[in-house]
N, C-alpha and C positions, 0 to 999 in steps of 0.2 A: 504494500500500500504506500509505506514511503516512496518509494523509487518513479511511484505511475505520479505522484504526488509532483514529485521535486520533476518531474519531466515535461507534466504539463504546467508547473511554472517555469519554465524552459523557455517552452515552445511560446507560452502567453508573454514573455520579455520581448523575443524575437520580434514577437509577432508585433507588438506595441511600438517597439524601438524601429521598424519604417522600412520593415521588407513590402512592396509595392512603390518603393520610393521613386521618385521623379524629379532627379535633380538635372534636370536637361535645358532649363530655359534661359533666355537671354539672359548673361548678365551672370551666370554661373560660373564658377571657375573649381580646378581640380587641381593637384599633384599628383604628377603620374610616375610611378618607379617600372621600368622595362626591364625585362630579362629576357636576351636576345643574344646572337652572336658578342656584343659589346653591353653592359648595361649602362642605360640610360635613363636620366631625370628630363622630364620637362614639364609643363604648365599646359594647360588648357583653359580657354574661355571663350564660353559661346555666344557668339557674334549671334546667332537670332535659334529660335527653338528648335535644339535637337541638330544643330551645324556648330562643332567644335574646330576651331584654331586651335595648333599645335606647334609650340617650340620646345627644342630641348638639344640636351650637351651629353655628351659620355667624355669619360676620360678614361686612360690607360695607360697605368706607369711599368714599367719593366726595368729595377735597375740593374740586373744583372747584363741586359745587351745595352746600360744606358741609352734607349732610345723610352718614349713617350708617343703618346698618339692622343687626338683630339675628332672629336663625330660632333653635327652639328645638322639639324633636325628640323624640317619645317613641314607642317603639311595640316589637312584637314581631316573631320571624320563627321557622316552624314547618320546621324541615327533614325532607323526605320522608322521605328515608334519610341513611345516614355514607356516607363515601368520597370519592376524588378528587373526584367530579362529583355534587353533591348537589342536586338540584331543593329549591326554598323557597315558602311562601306565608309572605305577612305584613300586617298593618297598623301605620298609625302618626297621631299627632296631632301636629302643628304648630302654632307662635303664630310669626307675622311681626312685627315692630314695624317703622314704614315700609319698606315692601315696593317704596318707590318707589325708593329708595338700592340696592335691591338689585337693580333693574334689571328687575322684575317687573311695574310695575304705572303707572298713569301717575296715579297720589294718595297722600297720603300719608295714612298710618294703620297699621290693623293686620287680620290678617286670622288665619281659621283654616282649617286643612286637615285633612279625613278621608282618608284615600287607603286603599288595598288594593292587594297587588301579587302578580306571580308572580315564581319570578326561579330562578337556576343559580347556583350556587358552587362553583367550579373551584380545587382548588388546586396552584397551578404548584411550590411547594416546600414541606418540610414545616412550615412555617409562614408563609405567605403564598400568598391566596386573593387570586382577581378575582373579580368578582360581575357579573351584568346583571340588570336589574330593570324589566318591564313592568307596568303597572299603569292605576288611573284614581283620579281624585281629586276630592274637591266643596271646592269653597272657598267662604269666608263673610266678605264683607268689610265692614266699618267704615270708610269714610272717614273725614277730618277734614271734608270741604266735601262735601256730594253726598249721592245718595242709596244707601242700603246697597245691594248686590247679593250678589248666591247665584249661581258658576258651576260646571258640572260639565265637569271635562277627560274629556273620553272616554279618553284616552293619555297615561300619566307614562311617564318611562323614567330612567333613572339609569346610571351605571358605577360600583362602587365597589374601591377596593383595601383589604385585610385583613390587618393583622400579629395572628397571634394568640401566645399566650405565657400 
């Protein structure tokens, strides 16, 4: 009897504290932490309901080969609908600056990235969202030594977490 007790006040916290949440509309803003190839921080604020602006930075130190690399993040995401479980489409542009510190690439330089994605956003309380993010992506690369190349990833994927406020 405890246990059914202490579980539907659980479920009744959960439930109170803002799953059906709808923090999508203008004038909203998040922190987003990514775990991806590189992890990256950036900000979100929606320019009109349920249409997120997106900046953000990664960084990656290595001092064993003292080299360093910097990723730098632009782009939008279009939410289908509001609610707990909101389907997303988006794109974004990226600039790498040695991509090889970041564990990416086997030269160093700079690269750039077009990508497109689909993706879910889940929000587990009434202000903080997990995200998944399938997508593809063409990259455009500069070396320092070598000859330029152009590849397209057929599959990006990402995790992200979201304090929004």
């Amino acid at each position: 009897m405890k246990r059914t007790s202490l579980m539907f006040l659980l479920v009744s916290f959960l439930l109170a504290n803002g799953f059906g949440q709808d923090s999508l509309s203008t004038g909203d803003r998040y922190l987003n932490f990514e775990i991806n190839r590189t992890p990256f921080i950036s900000g979100g604020y929606f320019i009109q309901n349920r249409l997120a602006l997106q900046a953000g930075v990664g960084f990656s130190f290595n001092g064993e080969d003292d080299s360093n690399g910097l990723g730098i993040q632009l782009g939008l995401d279009k939410y289908l609908r509001g609610g707990r479980l909101s389907p997303l489409i988006g794109g974004y542009v990226r600039f790498d600056i040695n991509p090889n510190a970041l564990g990416e690439a086997g030269w160093e330089g700079s690269r750039v990235f077009l990508g497109g994605h689909w993706g879910l956003n889940l929000f587990l309380w009434k202000n903080f969202a997990a995200a998944g993010m399938l997508g593809v992506e063409l990259i455009f690369n500069s070396p320092e030594r070598g000859n330029d190349s152009t590849v397209f990833t057929s599959m990006a994927s990402s995790v992200k977490f979201r304090f929004f406020f």
